[in-house]
N, C-alpha and C positions, 0 to 999 in steps of 0.2 A: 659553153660560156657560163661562167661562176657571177650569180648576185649578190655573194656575201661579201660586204661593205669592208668588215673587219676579223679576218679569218683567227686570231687571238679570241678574241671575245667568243666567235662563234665554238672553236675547240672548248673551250673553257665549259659553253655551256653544253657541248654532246658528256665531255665528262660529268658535269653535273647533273646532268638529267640518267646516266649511268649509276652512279652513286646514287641518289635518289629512290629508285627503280630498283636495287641492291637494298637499301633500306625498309624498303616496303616488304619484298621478301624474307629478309630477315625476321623484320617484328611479327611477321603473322607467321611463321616458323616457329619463333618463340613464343607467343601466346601457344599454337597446338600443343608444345611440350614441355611448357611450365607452369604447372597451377597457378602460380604466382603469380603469373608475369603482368595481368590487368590490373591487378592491386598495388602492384609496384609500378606502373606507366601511371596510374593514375595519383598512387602518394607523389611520385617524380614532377608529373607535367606544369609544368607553370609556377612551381609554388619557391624554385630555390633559384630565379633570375635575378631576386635583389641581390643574392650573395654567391656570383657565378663560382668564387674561389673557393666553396666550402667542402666540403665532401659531398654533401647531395645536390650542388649548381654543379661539379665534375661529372657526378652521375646520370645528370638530366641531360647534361652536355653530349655525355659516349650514347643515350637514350637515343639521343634527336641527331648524332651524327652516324652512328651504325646500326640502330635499328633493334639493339640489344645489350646484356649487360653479361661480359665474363661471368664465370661461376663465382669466382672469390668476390666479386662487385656485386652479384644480384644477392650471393649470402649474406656480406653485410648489409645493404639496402635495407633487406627480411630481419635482420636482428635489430635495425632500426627502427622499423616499423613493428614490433612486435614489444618492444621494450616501450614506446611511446602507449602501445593499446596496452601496457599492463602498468605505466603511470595511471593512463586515465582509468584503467579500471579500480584503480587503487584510489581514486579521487575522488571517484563515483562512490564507492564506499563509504569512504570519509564524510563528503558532504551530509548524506541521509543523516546521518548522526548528528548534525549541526541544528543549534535550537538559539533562539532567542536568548538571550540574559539581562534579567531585572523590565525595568518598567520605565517605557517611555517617559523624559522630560526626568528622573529622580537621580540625586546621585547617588553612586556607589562607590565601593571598594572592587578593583579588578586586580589580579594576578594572571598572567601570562607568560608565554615564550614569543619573541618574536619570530615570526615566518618567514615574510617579506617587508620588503623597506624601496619603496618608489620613488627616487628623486622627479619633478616635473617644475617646467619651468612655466610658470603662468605668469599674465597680464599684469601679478603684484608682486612678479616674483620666484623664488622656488618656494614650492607646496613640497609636503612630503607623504604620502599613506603610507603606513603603517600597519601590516596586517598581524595579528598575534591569534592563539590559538588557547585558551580557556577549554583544556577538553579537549571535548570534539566541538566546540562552540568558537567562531568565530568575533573577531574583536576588530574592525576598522576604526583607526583614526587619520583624519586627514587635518592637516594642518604645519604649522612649525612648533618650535620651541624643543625643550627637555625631552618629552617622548619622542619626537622624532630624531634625537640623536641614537637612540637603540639597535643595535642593529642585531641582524639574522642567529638566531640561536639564544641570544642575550633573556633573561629573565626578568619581568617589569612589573612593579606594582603600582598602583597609581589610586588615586580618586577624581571619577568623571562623570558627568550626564548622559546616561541615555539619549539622544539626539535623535535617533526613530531605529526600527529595525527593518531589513531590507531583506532584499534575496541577489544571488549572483549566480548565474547560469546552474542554479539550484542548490546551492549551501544558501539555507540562514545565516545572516548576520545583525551583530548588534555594531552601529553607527555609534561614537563617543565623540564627543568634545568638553575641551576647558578641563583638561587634565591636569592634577596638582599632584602635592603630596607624591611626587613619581621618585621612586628607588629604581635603578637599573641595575642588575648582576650581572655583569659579563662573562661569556662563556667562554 
């Protein structure tokens, strides 16, 4: 005499708990025979569910549904991961070199390239930052007007206040406001 209420459901789940049980063997298969594979389960896990469509929410997806990734999927996975650690090593770089410019509260004469351009929509509005690179010296300005229309690549000269100088996950920066006198070269 049969207890199971709903014999659909119950099949459903002998195969799921099959597949499961098949995934678990798999992933620890593949950790044994891929250097890689805990580097790459742990770049994968959790971090690409905002954007399931992209290539690494696909990847986390075959991750967390077979237990593993094809050779041509863990190799790019690895070239992705490996191109991001030699961004950031190349940023890491970069920063150390970054130093203060001029003297809090004075104005000066700045020349730059624009880096980055941030649109944000705040409580007054849109803000814009403005990050530009003097060097290896870093140059934020947040605000609207003329400089904020500059964008990425673009050449700018300007005269501004030092407004204080700051650090960002270890680049020195010099803070500007009340920007005048701005020339922009488009690139």
């Amino acid at each position: 005499m049969s207890h199971i209420h709903n014999e659909a459901a119950y099949q459903a789940s002998i195969k799921a708990r099959i597949k499961a049980n098949a995934n678990k063997t798999r992933f620890r298969e593949w950790l044994g025979k891929d250097e890689r594979a805990q580097e790459i389960t742990d770049f994968l896990r959790g971090s690409f569910y905002d954007n399931p469509n992209s290539f690494l929410g696909k990847m986390e997806k075959v991750l967390d549904n077979w237990g593993s990734l094809t050779e041509g999927q863990r190799n790019a996975v690895v070239k992705i991961i490996d191109q991001q650690a030699e961004r950031q090593a190349k940023f890491d770089a970069e920063k150390e070199k970054s130093n203060h410019i001029g003297t809090v509260g004075e104005r000066m004469q700045f020349e730059a390239e624009v880096v980055f351009r941030i649109v944000l929509e705040g409580v007054y509005g849109i803000v814009y930052i403005v990050g530009m690179k003097s060097g290896d010296d870093m140059i934020i300005f947040k605000g609207t007007g003329e400089l904020s229309n500059a964008k990425r690549g673009d050449t700018v000269s300007f005269m501004a206040k030092v407004k204080e100088h700051g650090e960002r996950d270890g680049q020195k920066q010099t803070i500007i406001q009340r920007p005048s006198k701005i020339e922009i070269s488009e690139a």
